[in-house]
C-alpha positions as MATLAB code, in Angstrom:
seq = 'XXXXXXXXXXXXXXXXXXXXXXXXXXXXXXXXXXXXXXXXXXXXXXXXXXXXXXXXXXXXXXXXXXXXXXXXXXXXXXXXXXXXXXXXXXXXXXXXXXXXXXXXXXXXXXXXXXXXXXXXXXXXXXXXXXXXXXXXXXXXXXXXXXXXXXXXXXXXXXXXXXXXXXXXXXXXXXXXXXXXXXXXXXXXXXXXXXXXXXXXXXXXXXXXXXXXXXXXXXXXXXXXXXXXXXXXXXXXXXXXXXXXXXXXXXXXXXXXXXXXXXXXXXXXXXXXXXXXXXXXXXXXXXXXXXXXXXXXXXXXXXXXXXXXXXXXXXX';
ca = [
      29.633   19.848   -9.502;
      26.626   18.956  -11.932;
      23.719   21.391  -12.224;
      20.910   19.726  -11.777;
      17.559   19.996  -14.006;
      15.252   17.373  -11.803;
      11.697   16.422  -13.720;
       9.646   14.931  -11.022;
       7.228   12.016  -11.150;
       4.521   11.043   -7.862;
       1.230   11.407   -7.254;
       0.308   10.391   -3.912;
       0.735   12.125   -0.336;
       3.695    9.967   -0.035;
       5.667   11.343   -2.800;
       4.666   14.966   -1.682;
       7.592   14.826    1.292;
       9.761   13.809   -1.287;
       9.269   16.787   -3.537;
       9.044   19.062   -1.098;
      12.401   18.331    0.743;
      13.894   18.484   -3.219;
      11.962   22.260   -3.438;
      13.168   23.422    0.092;
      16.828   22.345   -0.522;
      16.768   24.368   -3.532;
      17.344   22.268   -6.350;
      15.981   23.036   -9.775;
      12.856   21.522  -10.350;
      11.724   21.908  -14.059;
       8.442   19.993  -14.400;
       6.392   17.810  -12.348;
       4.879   14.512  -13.981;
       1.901   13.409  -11.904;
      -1.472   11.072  -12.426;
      -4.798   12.986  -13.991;
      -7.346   14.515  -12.337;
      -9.614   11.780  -11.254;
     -13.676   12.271  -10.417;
     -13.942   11.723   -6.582;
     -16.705   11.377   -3.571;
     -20.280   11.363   -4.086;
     -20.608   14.352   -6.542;
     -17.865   12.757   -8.846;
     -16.193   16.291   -9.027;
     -12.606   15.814  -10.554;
      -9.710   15.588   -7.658;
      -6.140   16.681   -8.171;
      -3.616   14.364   -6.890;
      -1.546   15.470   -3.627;
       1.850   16.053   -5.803;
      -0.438   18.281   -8.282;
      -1.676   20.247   -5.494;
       1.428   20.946   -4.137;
       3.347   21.564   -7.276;
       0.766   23.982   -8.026;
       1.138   25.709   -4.858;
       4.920   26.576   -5.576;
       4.349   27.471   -8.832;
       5.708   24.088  -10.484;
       5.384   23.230  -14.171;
       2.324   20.086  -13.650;
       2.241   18.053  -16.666;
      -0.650   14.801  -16.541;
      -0.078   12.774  -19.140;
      -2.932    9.829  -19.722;
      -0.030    7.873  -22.239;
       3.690    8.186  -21.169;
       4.324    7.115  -25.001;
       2.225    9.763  -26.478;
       4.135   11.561  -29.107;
       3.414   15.146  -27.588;
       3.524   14.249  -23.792;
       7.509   13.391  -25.254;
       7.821   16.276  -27.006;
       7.102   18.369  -24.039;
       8.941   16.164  -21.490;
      11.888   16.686  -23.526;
      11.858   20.813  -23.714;
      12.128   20.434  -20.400;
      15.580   19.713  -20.683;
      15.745   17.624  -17.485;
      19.052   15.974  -17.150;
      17.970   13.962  -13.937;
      13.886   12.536  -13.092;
      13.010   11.164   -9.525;
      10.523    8.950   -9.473;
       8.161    8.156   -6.146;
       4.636    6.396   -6.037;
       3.927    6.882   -9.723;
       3.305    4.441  -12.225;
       5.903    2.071  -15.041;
       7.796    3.939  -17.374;
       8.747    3.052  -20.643;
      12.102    3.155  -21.974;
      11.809    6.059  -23.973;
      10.973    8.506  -20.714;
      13.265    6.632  -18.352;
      16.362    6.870  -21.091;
      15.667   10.466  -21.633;
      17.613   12.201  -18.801;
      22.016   12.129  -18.712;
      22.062   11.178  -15.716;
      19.352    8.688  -15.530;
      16.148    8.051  -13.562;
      15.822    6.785   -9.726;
      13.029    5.619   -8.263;
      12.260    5.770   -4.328;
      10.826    2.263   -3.035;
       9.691    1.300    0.506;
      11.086   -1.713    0.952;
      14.788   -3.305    1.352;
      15.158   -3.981   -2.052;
      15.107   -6.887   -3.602;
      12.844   -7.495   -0.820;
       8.846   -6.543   -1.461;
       9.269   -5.663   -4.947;
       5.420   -4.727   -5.984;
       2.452   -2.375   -5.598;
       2.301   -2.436   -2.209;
       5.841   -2.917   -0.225;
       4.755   -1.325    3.133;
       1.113   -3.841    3.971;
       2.815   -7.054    2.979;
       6.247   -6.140    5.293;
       3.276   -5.942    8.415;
       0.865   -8.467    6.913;
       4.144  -10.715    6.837;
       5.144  -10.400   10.519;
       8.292   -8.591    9.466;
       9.909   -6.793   12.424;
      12.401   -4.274   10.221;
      11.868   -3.110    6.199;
      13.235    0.390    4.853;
      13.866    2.175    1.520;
      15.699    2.299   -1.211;
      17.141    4.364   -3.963;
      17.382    2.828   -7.511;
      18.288    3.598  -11.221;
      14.890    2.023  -12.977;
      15.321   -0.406  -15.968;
      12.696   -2.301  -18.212;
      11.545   -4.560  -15.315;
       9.562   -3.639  -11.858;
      12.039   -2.738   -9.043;
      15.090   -4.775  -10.092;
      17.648   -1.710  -11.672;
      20.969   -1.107   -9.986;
      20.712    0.152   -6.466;
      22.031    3.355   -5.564;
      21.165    3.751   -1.420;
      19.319    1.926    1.461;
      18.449    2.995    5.317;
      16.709    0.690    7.279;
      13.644    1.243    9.347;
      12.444   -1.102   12.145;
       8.665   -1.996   12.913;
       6.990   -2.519   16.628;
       4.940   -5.318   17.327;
       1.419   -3.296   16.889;
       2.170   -1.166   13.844;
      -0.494   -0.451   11.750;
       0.431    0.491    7.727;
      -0.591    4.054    8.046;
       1.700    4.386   10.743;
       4.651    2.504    9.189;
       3.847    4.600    5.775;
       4.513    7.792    7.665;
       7.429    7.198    9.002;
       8.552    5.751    5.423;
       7.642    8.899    3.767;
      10.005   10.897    5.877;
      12.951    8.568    5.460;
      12.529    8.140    1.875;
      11.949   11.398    1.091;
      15.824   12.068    3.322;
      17.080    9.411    0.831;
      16.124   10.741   -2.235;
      18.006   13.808   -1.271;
      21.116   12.371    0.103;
      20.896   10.641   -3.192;
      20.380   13.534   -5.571;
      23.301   15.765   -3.606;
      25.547   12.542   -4.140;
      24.363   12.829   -8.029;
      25.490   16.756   -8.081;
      28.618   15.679   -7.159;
      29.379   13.082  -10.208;
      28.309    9.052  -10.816;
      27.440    7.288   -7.713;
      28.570    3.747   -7.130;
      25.775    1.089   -7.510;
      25.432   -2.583   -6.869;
      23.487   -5.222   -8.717;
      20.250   -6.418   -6.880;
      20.917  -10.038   -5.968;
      18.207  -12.175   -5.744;
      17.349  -13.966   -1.778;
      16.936  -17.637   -1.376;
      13.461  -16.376    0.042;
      11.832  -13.849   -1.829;
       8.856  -11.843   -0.525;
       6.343   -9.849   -3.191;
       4.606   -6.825   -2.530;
       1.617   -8.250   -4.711;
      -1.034   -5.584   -5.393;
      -4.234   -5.269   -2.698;
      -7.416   -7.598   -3.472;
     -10.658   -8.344   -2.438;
      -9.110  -12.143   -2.226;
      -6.255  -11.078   -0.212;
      -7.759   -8.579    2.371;
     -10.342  -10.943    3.493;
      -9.718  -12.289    7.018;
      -9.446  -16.099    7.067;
     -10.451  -16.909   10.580;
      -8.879  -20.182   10.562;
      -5.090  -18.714   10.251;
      -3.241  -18.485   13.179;
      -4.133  -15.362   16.127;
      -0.501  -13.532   15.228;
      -1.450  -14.286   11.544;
      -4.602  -12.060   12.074;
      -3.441   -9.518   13.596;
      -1.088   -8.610   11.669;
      -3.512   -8.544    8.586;
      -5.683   -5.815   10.281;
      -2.559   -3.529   11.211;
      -1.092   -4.122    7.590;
      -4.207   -2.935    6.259;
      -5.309   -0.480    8.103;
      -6.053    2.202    7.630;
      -6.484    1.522    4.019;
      -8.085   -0.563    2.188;
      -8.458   -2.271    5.601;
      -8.927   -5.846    6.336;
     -12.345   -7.233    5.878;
     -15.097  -10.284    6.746;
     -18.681  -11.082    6.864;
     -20.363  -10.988    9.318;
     -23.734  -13.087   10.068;
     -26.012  -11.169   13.110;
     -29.213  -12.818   12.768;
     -31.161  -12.470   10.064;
     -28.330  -10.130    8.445;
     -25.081  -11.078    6.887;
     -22.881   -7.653    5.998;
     -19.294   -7.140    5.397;
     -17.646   -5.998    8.431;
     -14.001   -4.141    7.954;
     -11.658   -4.412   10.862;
      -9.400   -1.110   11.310;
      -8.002   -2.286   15.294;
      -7.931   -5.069   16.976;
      -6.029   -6.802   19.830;
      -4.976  -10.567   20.147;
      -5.347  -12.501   23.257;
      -3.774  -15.732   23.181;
      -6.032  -18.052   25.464;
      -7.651  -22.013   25.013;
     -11.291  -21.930   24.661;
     -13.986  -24.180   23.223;
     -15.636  -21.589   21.190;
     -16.016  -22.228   17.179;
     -13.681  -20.618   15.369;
     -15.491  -17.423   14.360;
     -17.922  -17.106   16.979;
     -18.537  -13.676   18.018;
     -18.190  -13.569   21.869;
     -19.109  -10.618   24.220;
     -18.148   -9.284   27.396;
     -19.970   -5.949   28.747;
     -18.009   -3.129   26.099;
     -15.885   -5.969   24.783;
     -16.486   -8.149   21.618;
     -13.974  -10.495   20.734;
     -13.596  -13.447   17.863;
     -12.663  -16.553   18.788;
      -9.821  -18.121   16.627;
      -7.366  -21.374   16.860;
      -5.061  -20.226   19.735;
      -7.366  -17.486   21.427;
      -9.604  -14.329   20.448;
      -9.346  -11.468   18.481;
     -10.829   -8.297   19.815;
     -12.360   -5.689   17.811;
     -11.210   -2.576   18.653;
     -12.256   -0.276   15.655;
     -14.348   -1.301   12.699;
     -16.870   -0.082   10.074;
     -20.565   -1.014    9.041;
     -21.888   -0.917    5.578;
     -23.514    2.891    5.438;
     -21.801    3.397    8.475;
     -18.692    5.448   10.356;
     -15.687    4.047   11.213;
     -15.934    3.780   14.634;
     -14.922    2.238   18.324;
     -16.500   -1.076   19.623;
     -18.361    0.938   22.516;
     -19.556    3.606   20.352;
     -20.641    0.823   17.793;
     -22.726   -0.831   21.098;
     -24.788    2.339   21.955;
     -27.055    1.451   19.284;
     -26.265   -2.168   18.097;
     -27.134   -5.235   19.193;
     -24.802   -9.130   18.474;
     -27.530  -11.910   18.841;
     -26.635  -15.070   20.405;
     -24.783  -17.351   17.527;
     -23.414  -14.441   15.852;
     -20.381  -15.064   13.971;
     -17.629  -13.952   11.596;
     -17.131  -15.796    8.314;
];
């Protein structure tokens, strides 16, 4: 049985499951490797990340490198004498850190590898239509999300998931991954199996202002699942033209109703409480969304105090 020195890399609230199930099964963890403190809000005061937060609360070793080749972030890393480094929701390593431990470096990535390799694995599985995605376990290598896989376990998706939703339920079973993969680790080398390409492979591509903008000529379905795989962040996102005003309006909810019409494509339509889009093969209606200046809020809370005029549309 191996005795485990685990150096831990994450930063957001996803990776925090994942070192906190490694903490309460009472493995060894000797450092924690997370982003720096970043200025936040209106005042611009500095924020520590989730994982430093909690690492700090359980008395972990933080360590927040701004260059993972710096000369004494390595010298440091190495005292640590970490002979194993989990990796979840943090940035690329270079060679010289992921090299460093005996018995290597996994990464935790939500997606069915070599499926929605990328920045953003769990919007593009929704965005996409896709109706089951997962996690994986990997040993990391020189390129992004191809190294020699170590675990899977696959999660399925319901027809109105939004991200936020699918992320939680991610972050639990990843973080119950990682540690069926670490106690499989203690025990000596795990098998692994080469990542072999798909005929059809789907990217995780990072989030844009290109590619979170609603194109209301795309098919109902197609919509739809844009707003629930971006919601509730960065969130999905069009302009809207009221009048005499043209804003961006972000979409956090909405609900498709397949139905022929006559409307243009775009055309805000209202009934009583309910305002709905029309699209190609029926209406879109907007459930939650969010002014410039304003709240996120519900489509009847938005109507206590706003008015659509008569041509108003989307865009």
């Amino acid at each position: 049985m191996r005795d485990l020195r685990i150096v831990f890399m994450g930063t957001p609230d996803f990776a925090v499951e994942t070192l906190k199930i490694i903490v309460e099964a009472g493995y060894k963890v000797v450092g924690v490797i997370t982003a720096p403190d970043r200025p936040a809000g209106r005042g611009r005061k500095l924020q520590q990340s989730a994982v430093k937060q909690y690492a700090i609360k359980k008395g972990l070793k933080v360590l927040q490198p701004v260059n993972l080749k710096a000369e004494d972030f390595l010298e440091e890393l190495r005292s640590l004498e970490a002979n194993l480094q989990v990796v979840v929701a943090f940035r690329m390593l270079p060679r010289v850190v992921w090299e460093m431990p005996q018995y290597g470096t996994f990464n935790l990535h939500a997606s069915l590898l070599p499926q929605y390799r990328g920045a953003a694995p769990i919007n593009w599985a929704i965005i996409n239509g896709e109706t089951q995605t997962g996690v994986s376990t990997f040993f990391i290598d020189d390129k992004i999300d191809t190294g020699e896989m170590i675990m899977q376990e696959k999660v399925s998706i319901s027809e109105t998931e939004s991200a936020g939703e699918l992320h939680d339920k991610l972050m639990t079973t990843g973080a119950n991954l990682v540690l069926k993969t670490i106690e499989a680790l203690q025990k000596g080398p795990v098998p692994t199996t080469s990542q072999k390409d798909a005929a059809h492979l789907r990217f995780a591509y990072k989030l844009t202002r290109e590619n979170t903008r609603i194109d209301w000529n795309q098919p109902l379905e197609n919509i739809f699942n844009l707003v629930r795989g971006l919601s509730p962040y960065p969130a999905a996102w069009t302009t809207l033209k009221n009048g005499n005003d043209e804003v961006m309006l972000k979409v956090y909810k909405s609900e498709p109703e397949k139905a022929e019409h006559s409307y243009p494509i775009g055309e805000i339509v209202q009934e009583g409480k309910k305002v709905k889009v029309a699209v190609k093969n029926g209406f879109l209606e907007l459930k939650e969304i969010q002014l410039p200046g304003k709240r996120k809020m519900s489509m009847k809370d938005l109507l206590n105090g706003y008015e659509f005029f008569p041509n108003a549309k989307v865009a």
